[in-house]
C-alpha positions as CSV (number, residue, x, y, z in Angstrom):
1,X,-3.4,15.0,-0.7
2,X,-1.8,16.6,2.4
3,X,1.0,15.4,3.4
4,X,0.2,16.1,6.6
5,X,-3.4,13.8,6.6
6,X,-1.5,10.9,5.6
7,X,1.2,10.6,7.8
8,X,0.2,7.5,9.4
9,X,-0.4,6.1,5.9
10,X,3.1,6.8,5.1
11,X,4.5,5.2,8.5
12,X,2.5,2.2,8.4
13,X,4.0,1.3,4.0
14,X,7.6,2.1,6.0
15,X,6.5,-0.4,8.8
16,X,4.8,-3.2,6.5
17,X,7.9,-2.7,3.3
18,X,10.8,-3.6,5.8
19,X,9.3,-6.7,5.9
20,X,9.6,-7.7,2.2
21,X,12.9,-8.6,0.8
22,X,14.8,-6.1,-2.3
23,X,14.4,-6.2,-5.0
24,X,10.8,-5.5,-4.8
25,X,8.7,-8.0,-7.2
26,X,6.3,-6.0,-9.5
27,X,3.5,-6.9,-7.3
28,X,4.6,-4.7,-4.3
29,X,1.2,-2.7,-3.4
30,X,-0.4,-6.0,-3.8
31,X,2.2,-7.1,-1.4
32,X,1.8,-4.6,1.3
33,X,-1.9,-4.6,1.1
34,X,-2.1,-8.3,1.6
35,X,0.4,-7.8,4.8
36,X,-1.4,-5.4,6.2
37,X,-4.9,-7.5,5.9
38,X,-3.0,-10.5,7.7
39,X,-1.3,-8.6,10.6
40,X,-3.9,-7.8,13.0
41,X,-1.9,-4.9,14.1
42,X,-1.4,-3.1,10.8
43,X,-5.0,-3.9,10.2
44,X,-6.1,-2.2,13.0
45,X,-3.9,0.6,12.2
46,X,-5.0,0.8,9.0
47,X,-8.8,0.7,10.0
48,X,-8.0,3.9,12.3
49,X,-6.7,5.3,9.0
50,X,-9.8,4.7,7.2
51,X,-12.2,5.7,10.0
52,X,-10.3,9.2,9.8
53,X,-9.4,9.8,6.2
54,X,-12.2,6.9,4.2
55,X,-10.5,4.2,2.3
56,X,-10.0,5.6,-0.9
57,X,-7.5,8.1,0.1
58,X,-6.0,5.6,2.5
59,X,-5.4,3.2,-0.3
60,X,-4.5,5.9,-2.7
61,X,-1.9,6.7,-0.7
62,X,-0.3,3.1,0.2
63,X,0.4,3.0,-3.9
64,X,2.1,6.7,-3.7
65,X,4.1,6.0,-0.7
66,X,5.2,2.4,-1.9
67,X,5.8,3.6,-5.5
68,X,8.1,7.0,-3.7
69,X,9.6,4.2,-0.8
70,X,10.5,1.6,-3.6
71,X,11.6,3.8,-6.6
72,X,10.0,2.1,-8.7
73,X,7.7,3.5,-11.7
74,X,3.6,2.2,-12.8
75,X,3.6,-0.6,-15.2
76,X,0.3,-1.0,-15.6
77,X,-3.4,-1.5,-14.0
78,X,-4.5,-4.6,-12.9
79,X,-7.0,-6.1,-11.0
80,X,-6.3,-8.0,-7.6
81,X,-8.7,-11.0,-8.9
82,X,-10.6,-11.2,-5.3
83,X,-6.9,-11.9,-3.8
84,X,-7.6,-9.2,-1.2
85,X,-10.1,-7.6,0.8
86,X,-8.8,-3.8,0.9
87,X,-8.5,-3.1,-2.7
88,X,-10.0,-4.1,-6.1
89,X,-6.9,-3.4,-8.6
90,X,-3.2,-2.0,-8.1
91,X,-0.3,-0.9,-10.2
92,X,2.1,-3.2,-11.0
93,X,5.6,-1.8,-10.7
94,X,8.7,-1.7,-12.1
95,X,12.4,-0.4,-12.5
96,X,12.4,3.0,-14.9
């Protein structure tokens, strides 16, 4: 994945993670994805994002760039349950 393509991807996990509080709960990409589905502004941001790069490498991406922004390593696999629109399962994270 270029770095370069996913830019915006990268800005908007900076943009949405200053809003959560450290230390980051397990459920992090869960977290952000769920942010970004209620802020009509990070929706529409991330829309663009998928228009221009399709939603699997967009949301590929939010878990790479939340996993490098937090620090934290993959716990395991898990499915979101229907709890959000943008993705069917994330990683849960944790401390290494």
């Amino acid at each position: 994945m270029s770095m370069n393509r996913t830019k915006g991807v990268k800005i908007l996990v900076h943009d949405v993670l200053a809003i959560f509080p450290k230390p980051y709960g397990e459920d992090i990409i869960l977290d952000v994805c769920m942010a970004i589905e209620h802020n009509p502004e990070w929706r529409r941001r991330y829309d663009e994002l998928c228009d221009s790069l399709r939603d699997a490498v967009v949301n590929a991406a939010i878990s790479q760039f939340v996993k490098e922004e937090t620090g934290l390593i993959n716990l395991r696999e898990v499915s979101t349950k229907g709890k959000s629109h943008l993705i069917k399962s994330y990683t849960k994270l944790g401390q290494g």
